[in-house]
N, C-alpha and C positions, 0 to 999 in steps of 0.2 A: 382369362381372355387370350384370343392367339396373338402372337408379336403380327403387330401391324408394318409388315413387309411380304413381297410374296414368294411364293413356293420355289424353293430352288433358287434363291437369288446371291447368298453371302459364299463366298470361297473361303475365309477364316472367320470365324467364333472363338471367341474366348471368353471362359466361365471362373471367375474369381471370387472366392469365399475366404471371408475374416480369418484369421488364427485368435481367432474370440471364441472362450466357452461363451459366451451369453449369445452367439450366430450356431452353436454347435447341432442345430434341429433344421439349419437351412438345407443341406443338400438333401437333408432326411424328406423333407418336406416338400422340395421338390423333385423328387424322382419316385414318389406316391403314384402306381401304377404307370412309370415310363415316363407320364407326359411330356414332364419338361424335354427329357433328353428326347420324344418325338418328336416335339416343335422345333427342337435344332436340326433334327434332322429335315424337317418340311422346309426352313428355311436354309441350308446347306446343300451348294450344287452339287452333283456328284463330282468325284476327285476333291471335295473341300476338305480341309482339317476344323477338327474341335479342341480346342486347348483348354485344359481342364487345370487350374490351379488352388492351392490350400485344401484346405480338409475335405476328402479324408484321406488323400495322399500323404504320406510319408508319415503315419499313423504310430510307426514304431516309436517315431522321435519325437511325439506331439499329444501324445492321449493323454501324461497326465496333465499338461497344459488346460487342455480340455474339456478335463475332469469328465474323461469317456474312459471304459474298460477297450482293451484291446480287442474284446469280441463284437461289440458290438461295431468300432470300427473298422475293422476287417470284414465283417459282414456288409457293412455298408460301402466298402469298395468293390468287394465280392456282386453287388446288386448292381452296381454301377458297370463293372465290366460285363455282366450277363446282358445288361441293355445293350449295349457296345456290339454284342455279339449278334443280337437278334437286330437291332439293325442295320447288319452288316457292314461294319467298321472294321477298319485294321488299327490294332496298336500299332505305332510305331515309336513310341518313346517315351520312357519313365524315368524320370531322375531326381532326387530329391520333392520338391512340392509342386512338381509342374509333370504333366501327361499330355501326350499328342494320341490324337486317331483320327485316321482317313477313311472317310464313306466313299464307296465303291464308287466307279463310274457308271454302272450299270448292276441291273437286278439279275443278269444272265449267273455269274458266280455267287449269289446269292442261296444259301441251303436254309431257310427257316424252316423249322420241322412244325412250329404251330405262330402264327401272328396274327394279329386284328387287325386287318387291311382295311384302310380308308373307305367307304363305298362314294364319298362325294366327285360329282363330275367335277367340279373346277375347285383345285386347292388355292388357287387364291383368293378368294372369295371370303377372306373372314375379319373382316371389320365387323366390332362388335356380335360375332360368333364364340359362342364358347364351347374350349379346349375339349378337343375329344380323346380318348385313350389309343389311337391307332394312328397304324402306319401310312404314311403318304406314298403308294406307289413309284417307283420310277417309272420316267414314259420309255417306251417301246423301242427296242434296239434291234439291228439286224444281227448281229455280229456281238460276241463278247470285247474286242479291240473296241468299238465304238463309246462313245462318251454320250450317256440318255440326255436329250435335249438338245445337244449340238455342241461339238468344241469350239474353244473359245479362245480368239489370237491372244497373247500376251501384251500386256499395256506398255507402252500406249499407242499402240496398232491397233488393239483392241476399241478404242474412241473412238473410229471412225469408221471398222467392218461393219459389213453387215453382220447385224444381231440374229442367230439364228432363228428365234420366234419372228423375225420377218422374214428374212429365207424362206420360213416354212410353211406365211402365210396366215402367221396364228393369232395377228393384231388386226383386225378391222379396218378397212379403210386405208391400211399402211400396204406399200409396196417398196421393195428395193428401189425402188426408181423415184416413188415418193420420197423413201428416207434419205436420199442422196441430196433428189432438191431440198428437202428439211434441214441441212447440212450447210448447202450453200448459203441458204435464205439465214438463218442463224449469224454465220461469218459476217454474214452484211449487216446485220441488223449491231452486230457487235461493235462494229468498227463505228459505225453511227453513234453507239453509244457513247463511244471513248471519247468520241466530238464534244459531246455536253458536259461528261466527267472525267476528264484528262488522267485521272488517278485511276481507275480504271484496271483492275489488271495488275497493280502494284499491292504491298504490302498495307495501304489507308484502307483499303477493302478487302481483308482478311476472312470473313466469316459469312459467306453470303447465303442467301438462300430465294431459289424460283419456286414461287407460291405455285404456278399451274403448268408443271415441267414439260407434259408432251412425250414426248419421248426423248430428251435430258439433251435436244438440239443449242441451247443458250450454254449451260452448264459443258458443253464439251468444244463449244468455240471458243468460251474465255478460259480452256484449258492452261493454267499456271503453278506451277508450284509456291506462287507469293500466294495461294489464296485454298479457298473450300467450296462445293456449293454444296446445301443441301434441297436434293429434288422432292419435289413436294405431289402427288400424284392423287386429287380430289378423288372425295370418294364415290361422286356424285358424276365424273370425267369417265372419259373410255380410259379403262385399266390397262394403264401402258407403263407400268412400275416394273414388270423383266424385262422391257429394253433398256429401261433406268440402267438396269444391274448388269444385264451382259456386255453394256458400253464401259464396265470398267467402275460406272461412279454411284453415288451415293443415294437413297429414297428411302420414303415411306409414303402412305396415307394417310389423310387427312380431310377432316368435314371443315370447312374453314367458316361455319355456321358455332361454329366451339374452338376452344382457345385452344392453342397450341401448346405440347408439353414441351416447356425450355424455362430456362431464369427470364427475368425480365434483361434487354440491354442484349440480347446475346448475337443480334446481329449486327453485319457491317455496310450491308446492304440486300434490299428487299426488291426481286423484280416475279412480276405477273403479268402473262399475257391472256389477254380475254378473259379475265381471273374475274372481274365485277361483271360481265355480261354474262356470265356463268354462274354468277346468284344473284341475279338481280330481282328472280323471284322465290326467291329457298330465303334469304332472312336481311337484314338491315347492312345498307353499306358500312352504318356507322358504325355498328359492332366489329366488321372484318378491321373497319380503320384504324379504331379502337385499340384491336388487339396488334396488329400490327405497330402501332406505333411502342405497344408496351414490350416487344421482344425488339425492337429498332435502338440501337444505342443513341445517344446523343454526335448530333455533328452527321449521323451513318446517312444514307441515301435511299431513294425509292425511284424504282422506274419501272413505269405502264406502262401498258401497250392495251391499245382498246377505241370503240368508239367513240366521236367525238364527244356524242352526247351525255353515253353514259361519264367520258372524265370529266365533263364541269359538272355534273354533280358531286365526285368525286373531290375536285377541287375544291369547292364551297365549304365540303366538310374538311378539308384537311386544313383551310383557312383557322377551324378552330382547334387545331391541336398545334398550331404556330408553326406549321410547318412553311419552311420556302419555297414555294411553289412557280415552275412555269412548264406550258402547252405548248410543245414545240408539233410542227409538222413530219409525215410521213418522211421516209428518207429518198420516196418517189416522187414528192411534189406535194405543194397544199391541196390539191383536188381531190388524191387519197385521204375516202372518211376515217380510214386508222389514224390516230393520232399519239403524244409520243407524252406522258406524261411525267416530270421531273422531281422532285421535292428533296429537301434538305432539313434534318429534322434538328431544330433550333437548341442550343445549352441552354433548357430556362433556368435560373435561379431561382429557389420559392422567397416570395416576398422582392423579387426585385419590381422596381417600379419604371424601370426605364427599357423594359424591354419593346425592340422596334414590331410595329406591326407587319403581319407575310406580305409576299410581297404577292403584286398581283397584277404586274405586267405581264 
């Protein structure tokens, strides 16, 4: 299946294999007609690096570990840099167990004498598509000096340029002038928050992640180094996951009808905006709550944003996962029907008998 991110989104990759004989058929197995190394390329902006480490690098010092002959692993580096070449990558450094190479900025320097070009109109498009053996196009440049897609300020100037897929027009509904207000509106809605959870923005809130990201306006106003967000971009939402990327920060896709791949516990806090009015006919609140509260650590946080009506239903069910709960107003006034929804997800002990019941002021 293709990595569920989209095309041209990651500026570093990095590719790390065991110094295990019993892993010694991984790279073999994945660069079985290119693919793998194409779908790093579909998702690798132009000017990104690939950092390629363990076998079959530095093969001299490691085959018989291995328990490989020396031809077959020279061959199989030999394949690896052939891919390299056809899709127009530069080496730029080999040194003991670790390799770097840079994909072009543009297709203009590009000499493939024979490749399988992508024919799909939109590369990103592939949740639950499966991996094809060809190249994802660069888009259209004027000029060789030019960077395909649009250059990209340096962070963290970069969080709050314009994303060049709105510059160019390429998101629906988004304008430069919308993304700006989406900017402010965000700041606001932030500092509102910090009101209810004072921690907020500190290291108690390390691991976060926004279920129905938008184009990653929440994630880039509680910009901190005490923290993480991961943006989350419905697969069922307008696909706005390369403004995620060209702001600098983090996404994928996701059907939030199906459990999310992470451990259980792995967050610090959980926020969604219009996240439950956006399936409230695709599949059961109670499963989104469900899973959510099974990737929510203990003690971690959750904050809505949503209509009134759909959060008390929302509330009702979070009453059975003992969560603390309360319904706070707009930050405009009670009159506004968005409302602000809060919960604290309880330490239960199993077998404890004196645990308090949520609260429901």
């Amino acid at each position: 299946m293709w990595f569920a991110s989209y095309c041209k989104g990651a500026g570093v990759l990095r590719c790390g294999f065991p110094l295990s004989s019993k892993k010694k058929n991984t790279v073999q197995d994945l660069v079985i007609e290119g693919m793998y190394m194409m779908e790093v390329d579909r998702v690798l902006r132009p000017g990104g690096y690939w950092i390629l480490s363990g076998p079959p690098l530095n093969w001299k010092t490691y085959h018989r570990v291995w328990n490989r002959t020396k031809e077959n692993c020279r061959a199989e580096q030999r394949r690896i840099e052939e891919y390299a070449e056809l899709l127009c990558w530069e080496k730029k450094y080999e040194k003991g167990d670790v390799a770097i190479w840079r994909k072009n900025i543009n297709g203009k320097s590009c000499r493939r004498t024979s490749a399988n070009i992508c024919q799909t109109k939109d590369a990103d498009n592939v949740w639950y598509k499966k991996m094809d053996a060809c190249i994802t196009p660069y888009p259209d440049v004027k000029n060789s000096d030019e960077v395909a897609g649009g250059e990209l300020k340096k962070f963290p100037a970069r969080l709050f340029a314009v994303p060049p897929r709105i510059a160019n027009e390429m998101v629906p509904g988004v304008t430069v002038e919308s993304y700006q207000e989406d900017n402010k509106l965000w700041k606001k809605h932030v500092t509102s928050y910090k009101r209810s959870i004072s921690l907020l923005g500190t290291t108690r809130y390390h691991n976060i992640m926004d279920m129905n990201a938008g184009i990653g306006g929440f994630a880039a106003a509680l910009d901190s180094p005490k923290l993480w967000v991961m943006n989350v971009v419905p697969t069922i939402a307008e696909n706005t996951l390369g403004v995620v990327y060209e702001r600098g920060l983090i996404g994928i896709y996701h059907d939030w009808c199906e459990g999310f791949s992470t451990y259980p516990r792995t967050y610090d806090l959980l926020h969604a905006n219009r996240l439950f009015t956006l399936y409230q006919d695709k599949c059961e609140f109670e499963d989104i709550l469900l899973e959510m509260d099974r990737v929510l650590r203990p003690e971690g946080a959750v904050i809505l944003r949503d209509g009134v009506e759909v959060l008390n239903k929302v509330r009702k069910i979070a009453a059975g996962l003992r969560w603390d709960t309360k319904l706070l107003d707009h930050e405009d006034g009670p009159l506004v029907p968005e409302k602000i929804f809060v919960a604290v997800k309880q330490y239960v002990v199993e077998g404890d008998e004196d645990q308090s019941t949520p609260n429901d002021n």
